[in-house]
Backbone and ligand atoms as CSV (ligand in chain L), in Angstrom:
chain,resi,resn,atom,element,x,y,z
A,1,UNK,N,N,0.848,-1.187,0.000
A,1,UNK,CA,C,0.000,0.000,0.000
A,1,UNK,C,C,0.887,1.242,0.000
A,2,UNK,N,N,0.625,1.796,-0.898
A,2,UNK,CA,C,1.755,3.232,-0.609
A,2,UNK,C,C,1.155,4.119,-0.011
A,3,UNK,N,N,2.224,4.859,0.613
A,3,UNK,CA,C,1.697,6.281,1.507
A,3,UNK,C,C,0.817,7.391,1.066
A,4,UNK,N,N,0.233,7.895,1.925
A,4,UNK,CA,C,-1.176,8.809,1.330
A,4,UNK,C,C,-0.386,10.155,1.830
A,5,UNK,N,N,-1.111,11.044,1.156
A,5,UNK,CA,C,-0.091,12.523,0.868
A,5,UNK,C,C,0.116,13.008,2.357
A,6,UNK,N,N,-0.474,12.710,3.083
A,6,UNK,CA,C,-0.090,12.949,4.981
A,6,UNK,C,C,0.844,12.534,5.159
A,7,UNK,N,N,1.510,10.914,4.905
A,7,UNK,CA,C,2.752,10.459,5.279
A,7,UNK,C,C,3.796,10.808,4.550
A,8,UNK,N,N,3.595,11.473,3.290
A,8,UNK,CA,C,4.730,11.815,2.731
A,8,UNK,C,C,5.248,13.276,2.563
A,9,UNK,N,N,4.369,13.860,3.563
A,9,UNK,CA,C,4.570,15.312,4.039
A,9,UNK,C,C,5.252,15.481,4.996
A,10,UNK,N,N,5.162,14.163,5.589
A,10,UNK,CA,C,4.895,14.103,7.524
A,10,UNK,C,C,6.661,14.260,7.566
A,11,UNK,N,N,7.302,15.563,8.451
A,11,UNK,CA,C,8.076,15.400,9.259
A,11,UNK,C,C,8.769,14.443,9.892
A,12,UNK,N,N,7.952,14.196,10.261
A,12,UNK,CA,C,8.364,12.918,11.601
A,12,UNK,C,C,8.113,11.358,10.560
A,13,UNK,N,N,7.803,11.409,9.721
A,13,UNK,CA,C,7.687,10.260,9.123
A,13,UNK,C,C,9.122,10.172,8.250
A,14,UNK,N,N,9.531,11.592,7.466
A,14,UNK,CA,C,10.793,11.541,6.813
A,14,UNK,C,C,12.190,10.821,8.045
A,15,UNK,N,N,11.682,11.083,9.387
A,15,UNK,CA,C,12.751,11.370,10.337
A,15,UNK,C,C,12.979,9.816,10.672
A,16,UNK,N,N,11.684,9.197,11.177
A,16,UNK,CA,C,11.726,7.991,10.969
A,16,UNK,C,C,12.379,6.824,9.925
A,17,UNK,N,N,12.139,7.579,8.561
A,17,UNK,CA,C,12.748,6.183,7.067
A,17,UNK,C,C,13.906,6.997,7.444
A,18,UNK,N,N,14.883,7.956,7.818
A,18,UNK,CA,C,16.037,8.206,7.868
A,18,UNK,C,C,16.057,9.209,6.967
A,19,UNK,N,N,15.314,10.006,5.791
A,19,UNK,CA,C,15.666,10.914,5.303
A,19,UNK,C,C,16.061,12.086,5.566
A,20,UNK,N,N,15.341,12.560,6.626
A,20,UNK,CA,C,16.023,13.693,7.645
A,20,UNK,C,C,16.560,14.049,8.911
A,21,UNK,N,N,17.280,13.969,8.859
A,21,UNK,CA,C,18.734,13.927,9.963
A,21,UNK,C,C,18.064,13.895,11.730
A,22,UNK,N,N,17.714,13.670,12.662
A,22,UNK,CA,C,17.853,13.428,13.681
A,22,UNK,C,C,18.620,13.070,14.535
A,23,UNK,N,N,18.074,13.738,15.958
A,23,UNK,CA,C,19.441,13.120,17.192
A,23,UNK,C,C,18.971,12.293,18.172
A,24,UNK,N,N,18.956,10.833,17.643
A,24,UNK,CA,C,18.646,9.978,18.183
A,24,UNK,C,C,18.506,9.256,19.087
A,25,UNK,N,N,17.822,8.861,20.244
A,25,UNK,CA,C,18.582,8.606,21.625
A,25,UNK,C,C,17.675,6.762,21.779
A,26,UNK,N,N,16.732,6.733,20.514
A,26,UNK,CA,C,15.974,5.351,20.822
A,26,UNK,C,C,15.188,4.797,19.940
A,27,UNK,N,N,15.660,3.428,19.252
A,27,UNK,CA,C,14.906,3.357,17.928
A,27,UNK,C,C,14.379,1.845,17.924
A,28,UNK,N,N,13.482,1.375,17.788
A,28,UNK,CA,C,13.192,-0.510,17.695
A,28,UNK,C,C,11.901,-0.207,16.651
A,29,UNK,N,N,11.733,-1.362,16.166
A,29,UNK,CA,C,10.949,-1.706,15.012
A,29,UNK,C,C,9.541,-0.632,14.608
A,30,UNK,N,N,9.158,-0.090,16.046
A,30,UNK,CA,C,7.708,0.583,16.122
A,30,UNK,C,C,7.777,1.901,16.621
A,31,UNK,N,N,9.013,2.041,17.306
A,31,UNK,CA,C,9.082,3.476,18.067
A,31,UNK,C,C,10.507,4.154,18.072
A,32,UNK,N,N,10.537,5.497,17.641
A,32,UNK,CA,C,11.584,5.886,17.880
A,32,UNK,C,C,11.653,7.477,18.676
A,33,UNK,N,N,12.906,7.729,18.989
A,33,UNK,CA,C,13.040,8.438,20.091
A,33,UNK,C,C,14.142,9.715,19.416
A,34,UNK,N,N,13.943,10.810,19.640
A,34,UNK,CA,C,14.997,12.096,18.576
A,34,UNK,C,C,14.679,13.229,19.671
A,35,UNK,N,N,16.169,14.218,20.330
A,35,UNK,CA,C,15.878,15.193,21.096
A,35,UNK,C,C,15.330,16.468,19.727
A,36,UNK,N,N,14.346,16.632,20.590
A,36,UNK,CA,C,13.870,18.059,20.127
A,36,UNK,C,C,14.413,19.279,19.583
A,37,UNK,N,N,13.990,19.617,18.323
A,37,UNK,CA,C,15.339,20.624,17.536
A,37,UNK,C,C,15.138,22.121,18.244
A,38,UNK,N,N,14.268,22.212,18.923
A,38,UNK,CA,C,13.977,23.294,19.868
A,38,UNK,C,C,13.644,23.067,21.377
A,39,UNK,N,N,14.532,22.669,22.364
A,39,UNK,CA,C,14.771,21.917,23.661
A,39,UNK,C,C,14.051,23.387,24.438
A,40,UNK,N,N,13.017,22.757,25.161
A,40,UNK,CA,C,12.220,23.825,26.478
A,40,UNK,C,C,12.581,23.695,27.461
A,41,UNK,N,N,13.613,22.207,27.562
A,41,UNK,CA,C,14.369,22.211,28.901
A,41,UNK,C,C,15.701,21.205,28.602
A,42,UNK,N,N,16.811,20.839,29.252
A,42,UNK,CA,C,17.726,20.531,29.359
A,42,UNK,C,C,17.518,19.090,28.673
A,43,UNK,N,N,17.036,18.114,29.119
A,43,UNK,CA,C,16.142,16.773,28.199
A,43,UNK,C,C,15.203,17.324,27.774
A,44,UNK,N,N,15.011,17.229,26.089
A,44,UNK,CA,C,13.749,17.104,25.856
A,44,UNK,C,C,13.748,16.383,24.676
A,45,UNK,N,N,13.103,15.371,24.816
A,45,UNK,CA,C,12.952,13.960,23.643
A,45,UNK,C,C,11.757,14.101,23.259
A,46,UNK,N,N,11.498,13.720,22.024
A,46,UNK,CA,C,9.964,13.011,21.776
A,46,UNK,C,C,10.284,11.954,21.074
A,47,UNK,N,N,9.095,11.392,21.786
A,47,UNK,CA,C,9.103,9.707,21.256
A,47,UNK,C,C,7.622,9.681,20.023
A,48,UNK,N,N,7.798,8.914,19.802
A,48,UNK,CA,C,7.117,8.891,18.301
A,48,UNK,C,C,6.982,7.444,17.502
A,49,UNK,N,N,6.093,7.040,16.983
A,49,UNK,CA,C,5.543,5.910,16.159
A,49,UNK,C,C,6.516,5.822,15.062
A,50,UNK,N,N,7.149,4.496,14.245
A,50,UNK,CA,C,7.382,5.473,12.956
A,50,UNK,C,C,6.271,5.074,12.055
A,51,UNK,N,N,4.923,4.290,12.523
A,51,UNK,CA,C,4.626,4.479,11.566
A,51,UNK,C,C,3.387,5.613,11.500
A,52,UNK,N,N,2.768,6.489,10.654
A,52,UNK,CA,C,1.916,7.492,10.911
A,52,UNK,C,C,0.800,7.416,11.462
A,53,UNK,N,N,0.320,7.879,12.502
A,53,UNK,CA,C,-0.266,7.924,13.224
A,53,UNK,C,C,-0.461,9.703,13.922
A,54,UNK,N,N,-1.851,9.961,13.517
A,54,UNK,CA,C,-1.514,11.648,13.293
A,54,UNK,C,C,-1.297,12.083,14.626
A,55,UNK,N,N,-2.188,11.716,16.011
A,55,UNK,CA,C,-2.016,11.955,17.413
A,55,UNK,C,C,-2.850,11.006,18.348
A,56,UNK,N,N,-2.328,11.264,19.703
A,56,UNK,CA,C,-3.331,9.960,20.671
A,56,UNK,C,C,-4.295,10.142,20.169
A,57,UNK,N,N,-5.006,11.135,19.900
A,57,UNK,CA,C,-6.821,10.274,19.929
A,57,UNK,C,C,-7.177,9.901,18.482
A,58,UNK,N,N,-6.463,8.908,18.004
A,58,UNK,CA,C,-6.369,8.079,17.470
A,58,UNK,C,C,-6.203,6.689,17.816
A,59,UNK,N,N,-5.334,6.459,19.284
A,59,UNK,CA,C,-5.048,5.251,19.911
A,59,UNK,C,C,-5.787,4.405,20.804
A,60,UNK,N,N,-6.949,4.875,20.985
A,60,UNK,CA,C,-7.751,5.045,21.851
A,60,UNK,C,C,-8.124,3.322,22.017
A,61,UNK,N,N,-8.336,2.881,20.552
A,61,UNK,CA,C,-8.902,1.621,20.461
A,61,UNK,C,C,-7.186,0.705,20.525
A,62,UNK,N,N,-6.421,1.257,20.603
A,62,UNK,CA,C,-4.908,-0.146,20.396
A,62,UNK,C,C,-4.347,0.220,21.691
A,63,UNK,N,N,-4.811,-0.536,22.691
A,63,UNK,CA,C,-4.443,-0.158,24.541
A,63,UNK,C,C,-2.953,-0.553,24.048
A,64,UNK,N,N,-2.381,-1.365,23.338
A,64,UNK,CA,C,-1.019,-2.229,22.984
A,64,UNK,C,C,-0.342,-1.509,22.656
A,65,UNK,N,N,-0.631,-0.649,21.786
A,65,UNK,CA,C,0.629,0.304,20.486
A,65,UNK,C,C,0.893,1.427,22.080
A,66,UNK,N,N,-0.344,1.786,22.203
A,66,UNK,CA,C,-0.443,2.957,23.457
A,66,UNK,C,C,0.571,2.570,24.307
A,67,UNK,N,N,0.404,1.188,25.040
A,67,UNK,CA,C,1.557,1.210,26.164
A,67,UNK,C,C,2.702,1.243,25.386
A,68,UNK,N,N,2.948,0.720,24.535
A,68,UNK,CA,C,4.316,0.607,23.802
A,68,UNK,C,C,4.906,2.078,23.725
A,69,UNK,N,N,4.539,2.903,23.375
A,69,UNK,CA,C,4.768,4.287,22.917
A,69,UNK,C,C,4.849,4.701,24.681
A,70,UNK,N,N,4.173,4.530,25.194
A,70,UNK,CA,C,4.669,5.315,26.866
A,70,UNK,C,C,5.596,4.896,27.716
A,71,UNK,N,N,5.598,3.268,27.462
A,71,UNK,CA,C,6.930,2.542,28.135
A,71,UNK,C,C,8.024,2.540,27.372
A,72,UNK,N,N,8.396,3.293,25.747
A,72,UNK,CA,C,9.272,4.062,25.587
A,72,UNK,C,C,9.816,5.347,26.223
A,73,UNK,N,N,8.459,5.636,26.121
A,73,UNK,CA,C,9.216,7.336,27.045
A,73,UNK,C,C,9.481,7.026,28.149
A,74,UNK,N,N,8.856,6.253,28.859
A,74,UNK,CA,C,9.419,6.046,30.398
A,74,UNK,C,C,10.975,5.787,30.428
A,75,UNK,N,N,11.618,4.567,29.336
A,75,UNK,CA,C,12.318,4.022,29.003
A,75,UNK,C,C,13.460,5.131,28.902
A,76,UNK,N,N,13.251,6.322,28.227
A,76,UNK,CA,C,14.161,7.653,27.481
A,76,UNK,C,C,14.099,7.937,28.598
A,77,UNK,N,N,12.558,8.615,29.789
A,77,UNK,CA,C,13.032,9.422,30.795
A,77,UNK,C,C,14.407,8.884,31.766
A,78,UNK,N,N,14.176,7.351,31.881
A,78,UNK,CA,C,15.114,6.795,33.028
A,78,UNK,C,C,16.834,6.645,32.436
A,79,UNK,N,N,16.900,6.661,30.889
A,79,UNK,CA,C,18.135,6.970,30.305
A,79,UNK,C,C,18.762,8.055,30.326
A,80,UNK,N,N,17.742,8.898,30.152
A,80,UNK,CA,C,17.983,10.227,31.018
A,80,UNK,C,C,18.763,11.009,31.660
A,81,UNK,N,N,18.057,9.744,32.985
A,81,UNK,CA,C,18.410,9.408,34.535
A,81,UNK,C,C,17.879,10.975,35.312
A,82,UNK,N,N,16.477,10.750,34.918
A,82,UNK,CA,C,14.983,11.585,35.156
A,82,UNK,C,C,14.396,11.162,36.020
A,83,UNK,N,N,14.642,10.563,36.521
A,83,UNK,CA,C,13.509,9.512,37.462
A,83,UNK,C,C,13.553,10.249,38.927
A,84,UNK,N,N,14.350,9.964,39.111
A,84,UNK,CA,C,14.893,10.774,40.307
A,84,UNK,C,C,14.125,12.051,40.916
A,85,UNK,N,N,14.679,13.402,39.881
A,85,UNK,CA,C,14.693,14.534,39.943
A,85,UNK,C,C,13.601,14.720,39.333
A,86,UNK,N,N,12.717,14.175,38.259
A,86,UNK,CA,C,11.122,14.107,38.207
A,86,UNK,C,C,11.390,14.244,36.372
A,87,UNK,N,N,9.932,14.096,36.410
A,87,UNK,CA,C,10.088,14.681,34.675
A,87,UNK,C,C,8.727,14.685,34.102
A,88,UNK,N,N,8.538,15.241,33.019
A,88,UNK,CA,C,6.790,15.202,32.552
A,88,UNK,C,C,6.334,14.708,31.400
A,89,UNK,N,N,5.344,13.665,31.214
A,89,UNK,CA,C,5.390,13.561,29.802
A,89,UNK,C,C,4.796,14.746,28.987
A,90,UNK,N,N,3.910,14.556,28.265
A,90,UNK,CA,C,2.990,15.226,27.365
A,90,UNK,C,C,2.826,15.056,26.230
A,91,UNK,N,N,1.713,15.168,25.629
A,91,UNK,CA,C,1.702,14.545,24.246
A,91,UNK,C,C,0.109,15.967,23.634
A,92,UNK,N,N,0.222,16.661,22.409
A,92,UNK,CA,C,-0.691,17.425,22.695
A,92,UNK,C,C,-1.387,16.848,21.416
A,93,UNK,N,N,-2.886,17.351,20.877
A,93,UNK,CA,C,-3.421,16.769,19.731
A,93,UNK,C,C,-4.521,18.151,19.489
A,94,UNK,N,N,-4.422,18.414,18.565
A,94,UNK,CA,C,-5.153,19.178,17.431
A,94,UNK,C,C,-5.014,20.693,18.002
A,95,UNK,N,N,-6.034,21.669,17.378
A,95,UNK,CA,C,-5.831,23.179,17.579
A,95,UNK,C,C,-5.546,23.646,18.759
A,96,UNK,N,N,-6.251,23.351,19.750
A,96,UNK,CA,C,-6.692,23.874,21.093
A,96,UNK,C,C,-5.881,23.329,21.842
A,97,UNK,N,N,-4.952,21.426,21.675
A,97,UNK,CA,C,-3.852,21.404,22.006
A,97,UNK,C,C,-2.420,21.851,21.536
A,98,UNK,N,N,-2.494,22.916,20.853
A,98,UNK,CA,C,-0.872,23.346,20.540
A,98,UNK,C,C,-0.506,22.214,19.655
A,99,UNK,N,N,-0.661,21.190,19.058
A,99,UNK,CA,C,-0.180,20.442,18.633
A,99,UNK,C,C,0.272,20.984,17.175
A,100,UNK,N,N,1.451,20.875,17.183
A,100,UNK,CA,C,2.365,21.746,15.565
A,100,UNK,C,C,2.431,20.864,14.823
A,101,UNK,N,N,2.834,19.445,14.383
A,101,UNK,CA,C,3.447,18.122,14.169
A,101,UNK,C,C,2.589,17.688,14.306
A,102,UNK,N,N,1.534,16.862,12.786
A,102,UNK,CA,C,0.530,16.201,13.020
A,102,UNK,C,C,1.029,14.947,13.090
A,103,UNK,N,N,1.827,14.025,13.980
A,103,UNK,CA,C,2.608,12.416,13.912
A,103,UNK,C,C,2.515,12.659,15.214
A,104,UNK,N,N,1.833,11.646,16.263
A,104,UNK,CA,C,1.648,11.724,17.761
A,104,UNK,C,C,3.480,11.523,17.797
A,105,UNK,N,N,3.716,12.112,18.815
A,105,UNK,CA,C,5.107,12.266,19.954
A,105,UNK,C,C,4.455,12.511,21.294
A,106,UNK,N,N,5.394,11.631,21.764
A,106,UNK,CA,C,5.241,12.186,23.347
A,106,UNK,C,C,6.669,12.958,24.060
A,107,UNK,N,N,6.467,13.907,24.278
A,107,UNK,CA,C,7.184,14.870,24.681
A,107,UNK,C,C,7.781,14.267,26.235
A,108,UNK,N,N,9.153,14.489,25.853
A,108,UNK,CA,C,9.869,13.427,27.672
A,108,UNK,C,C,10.672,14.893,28.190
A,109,UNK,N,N,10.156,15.370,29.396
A,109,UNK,CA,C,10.756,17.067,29.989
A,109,UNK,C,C,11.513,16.688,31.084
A,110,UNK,N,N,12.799,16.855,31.225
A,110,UNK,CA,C,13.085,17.140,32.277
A,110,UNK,C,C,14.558,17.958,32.711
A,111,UNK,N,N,15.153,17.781,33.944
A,111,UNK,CA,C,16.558,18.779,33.732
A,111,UNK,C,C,16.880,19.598,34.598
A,112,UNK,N,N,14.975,19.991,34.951
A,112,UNK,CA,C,14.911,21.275,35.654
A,112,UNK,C,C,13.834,21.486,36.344
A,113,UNK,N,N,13.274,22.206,37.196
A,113,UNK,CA,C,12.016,22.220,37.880
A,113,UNK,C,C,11.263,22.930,36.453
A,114,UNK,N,N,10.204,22.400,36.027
A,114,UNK,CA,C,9.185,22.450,35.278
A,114,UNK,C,C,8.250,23.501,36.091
A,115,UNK,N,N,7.740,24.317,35.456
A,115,UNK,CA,C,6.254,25.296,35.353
A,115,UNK,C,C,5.478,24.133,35.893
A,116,UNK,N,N,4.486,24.617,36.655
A,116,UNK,CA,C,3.346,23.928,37.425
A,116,UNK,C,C,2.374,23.933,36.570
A,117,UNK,N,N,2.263,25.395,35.802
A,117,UNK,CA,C,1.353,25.526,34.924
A,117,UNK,C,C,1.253,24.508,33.596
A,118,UNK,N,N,0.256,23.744,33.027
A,118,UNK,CA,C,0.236,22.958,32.281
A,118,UNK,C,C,-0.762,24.062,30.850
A,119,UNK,N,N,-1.504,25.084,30.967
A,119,UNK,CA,C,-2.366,25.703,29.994
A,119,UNK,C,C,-1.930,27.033,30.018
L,1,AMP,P1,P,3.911,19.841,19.230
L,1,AMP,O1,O,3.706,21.329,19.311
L,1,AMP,O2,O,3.447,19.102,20.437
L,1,AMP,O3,O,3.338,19.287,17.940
L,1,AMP,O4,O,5.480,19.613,19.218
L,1,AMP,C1,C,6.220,19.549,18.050
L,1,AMP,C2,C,7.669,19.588,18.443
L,1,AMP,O5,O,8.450,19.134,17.366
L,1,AMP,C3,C,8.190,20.976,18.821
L,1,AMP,O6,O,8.668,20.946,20.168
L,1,AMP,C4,C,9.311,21.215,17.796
L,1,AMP,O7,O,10.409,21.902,18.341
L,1,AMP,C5,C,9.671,19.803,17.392
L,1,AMP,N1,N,10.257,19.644,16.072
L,1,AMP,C6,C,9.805,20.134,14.898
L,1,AMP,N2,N,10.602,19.738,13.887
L,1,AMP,C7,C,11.575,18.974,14.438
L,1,AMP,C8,C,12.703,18.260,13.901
L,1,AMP,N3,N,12.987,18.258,12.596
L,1,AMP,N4,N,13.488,17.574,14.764
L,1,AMP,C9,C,13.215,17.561,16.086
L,1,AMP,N5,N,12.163,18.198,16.636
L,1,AMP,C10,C,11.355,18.904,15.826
């Protein structure tokens, strides 16, 4: 089946087949892991599907892919070595969530005491 004009637009999908350069910190068959080309704090990873998948509420029905994708980030936060000193996920989806990058990522924060404020 070839890709539909979303996946071959998609950012994060080029980043995934390797066409555009990333800094990689975590990659296996379904999920991969690249620090953020604009860091909000000292770690900041997003983890990501490679295959397209526009954002969570899409995942709603695959409880499986879902944990997979969060027990990666957990995985990045503790490589980290986040665990400790704390860290946040986040993952945002459509207008009203800020979401820039239509390819779900989950955003791995940490480094530093984080804003309380989440909105
Ligand atoms: P969001 O607003 O939740 O969709 O987050 C998108 C994130 O992707 C932002 O934090 C951007 O800095 C980041 N980003 C965009 N392009 C790239 C890229 N080529 N490599 C790494 N991070 C990127």
């Amino acid at each position: 089946m070839s890709a539909d004009s979303t996946e071959q637009d998609c950012i994060f999908c080029a980043i995934a087949r390797g066409d555009i350069p990333s800094d990689g910190v975590y990659a296996d068959d379904h999920v991969i892991a690249f620090r953020d080309i604009n860091p909000q704090a000292p770690s900041h990873v997003l983890v990501a599907p490679r295959r397209h998948v526009a954002s969570i509420d899409e995942l709603k029905d695959d409880q499986e892919f879902l944990g997979r994708v969060m027990a990666v980030a957990i995985t990045v936060a503790q490589a980290e070595e986040l665990a400790e000193s704390g860290y946040r996920l986040a993952t945002n989806h459509g207008r009203d969530g800020a979401q820039s990058v239509p390819h779900l990522h989950v955003h791995v924060l940490g480094g530093r005491a984080l804003n309380g404020r989440l909105g």
